[in-house]
C-alpha positions in Angstrom: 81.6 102.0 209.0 81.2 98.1 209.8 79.0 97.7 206.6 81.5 99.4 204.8 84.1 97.3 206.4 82.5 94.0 205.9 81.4 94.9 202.3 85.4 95.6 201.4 84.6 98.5 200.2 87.2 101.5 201.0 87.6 104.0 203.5 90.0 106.4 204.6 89.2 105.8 208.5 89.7 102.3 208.1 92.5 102.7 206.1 93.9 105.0 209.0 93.0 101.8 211.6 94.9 99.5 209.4 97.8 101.6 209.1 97.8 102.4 212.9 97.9 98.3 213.9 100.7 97.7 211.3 102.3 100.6 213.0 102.1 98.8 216.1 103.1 95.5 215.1 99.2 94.0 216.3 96.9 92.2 213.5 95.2 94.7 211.1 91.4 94.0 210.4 89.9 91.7 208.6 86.8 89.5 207.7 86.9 86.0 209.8 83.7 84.5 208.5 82.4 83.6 205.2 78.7 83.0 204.5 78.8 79.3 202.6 75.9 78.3 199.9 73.2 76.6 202.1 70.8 76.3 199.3 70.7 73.0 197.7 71.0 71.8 201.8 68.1 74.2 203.3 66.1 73.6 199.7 66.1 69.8 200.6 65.2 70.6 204.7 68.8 69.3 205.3 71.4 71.0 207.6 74.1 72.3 205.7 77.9 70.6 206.7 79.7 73.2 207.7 83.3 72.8 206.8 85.8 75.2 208.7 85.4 77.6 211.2 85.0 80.5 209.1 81.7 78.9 207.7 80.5 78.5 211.5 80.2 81.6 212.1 78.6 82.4 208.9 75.8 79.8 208.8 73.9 82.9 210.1 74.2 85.3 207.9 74.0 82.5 205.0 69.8 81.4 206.6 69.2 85.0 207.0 70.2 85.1 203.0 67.9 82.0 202.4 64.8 83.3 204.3 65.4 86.6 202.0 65.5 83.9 199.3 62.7 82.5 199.5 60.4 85.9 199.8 61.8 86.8 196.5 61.3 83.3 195.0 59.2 81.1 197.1 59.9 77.2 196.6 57.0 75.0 197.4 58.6 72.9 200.4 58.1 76.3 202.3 55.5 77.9 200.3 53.5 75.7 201.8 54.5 75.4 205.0 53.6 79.1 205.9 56.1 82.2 207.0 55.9 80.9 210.7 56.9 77.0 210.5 59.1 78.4 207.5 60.6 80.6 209.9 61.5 78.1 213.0 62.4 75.6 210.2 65.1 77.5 208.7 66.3 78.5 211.9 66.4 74.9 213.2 68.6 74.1 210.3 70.9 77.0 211.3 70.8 75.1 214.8 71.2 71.5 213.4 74.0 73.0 211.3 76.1 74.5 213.7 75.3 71.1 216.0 76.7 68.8 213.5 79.9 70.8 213.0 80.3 71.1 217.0 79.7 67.0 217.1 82.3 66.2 214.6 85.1 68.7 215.8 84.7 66.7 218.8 85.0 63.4 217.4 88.3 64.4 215.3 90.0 65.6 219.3 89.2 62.1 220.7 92.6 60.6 221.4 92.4 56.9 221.1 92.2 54.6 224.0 
């Protein structure tokens, strides 16, 4: 059902939740991430700027994409780094990624002195 769901594909029992929270006035379901393009960032062993909130929490699903990537086509920066380091790499980028978005969100809520 979540697959379903996520892949906005239709269903009469989701339908039937979606109708029952309109009913009672609460906010119907919906998608509150969106997987952004990491591949020109990750392809260049770069952490990816992540740019709203929505993005933050899909910077997961988007390395998860990438490491499926690069079975299907391997490119050499990782060919040759072998599926382990490949592994902890791309994940460290994930890491770095959702660092670096944490940093700056906290720079733009300084108040001035």
């Amino acid at each position: 059902m979540i697959d379903t769901f996520l892949s906005g594909n239709n269903s009469d029992i989701i339908n039937l939740f979606q109708s029952i929270l309109l009913s009672q006035g609460l906010q119907q379901l919906k998608v509150f991430y969106s997987a952004p393009n990491v591949f020109d960032s990750f392809n260049n062993a770069r952490p990816y700027a992540i740019k709203n909130n929505a993005e933050l929490h899909g910077i997961f699903e988007a390395g998860a994409d990438y490491l499926k990537s690069l079975e299907i086509n391997p490119i050499s920066l990782w060919s040759e780094a072998g599926e382990v380091t490949t592994k902890r790499a791309i994940n460290d980028l994930v890491e770095k990624s959702i660092r670096n978005s944490m940093i700056t969100d906290r720079w733009r809520h300084i108040e001035p002195s």
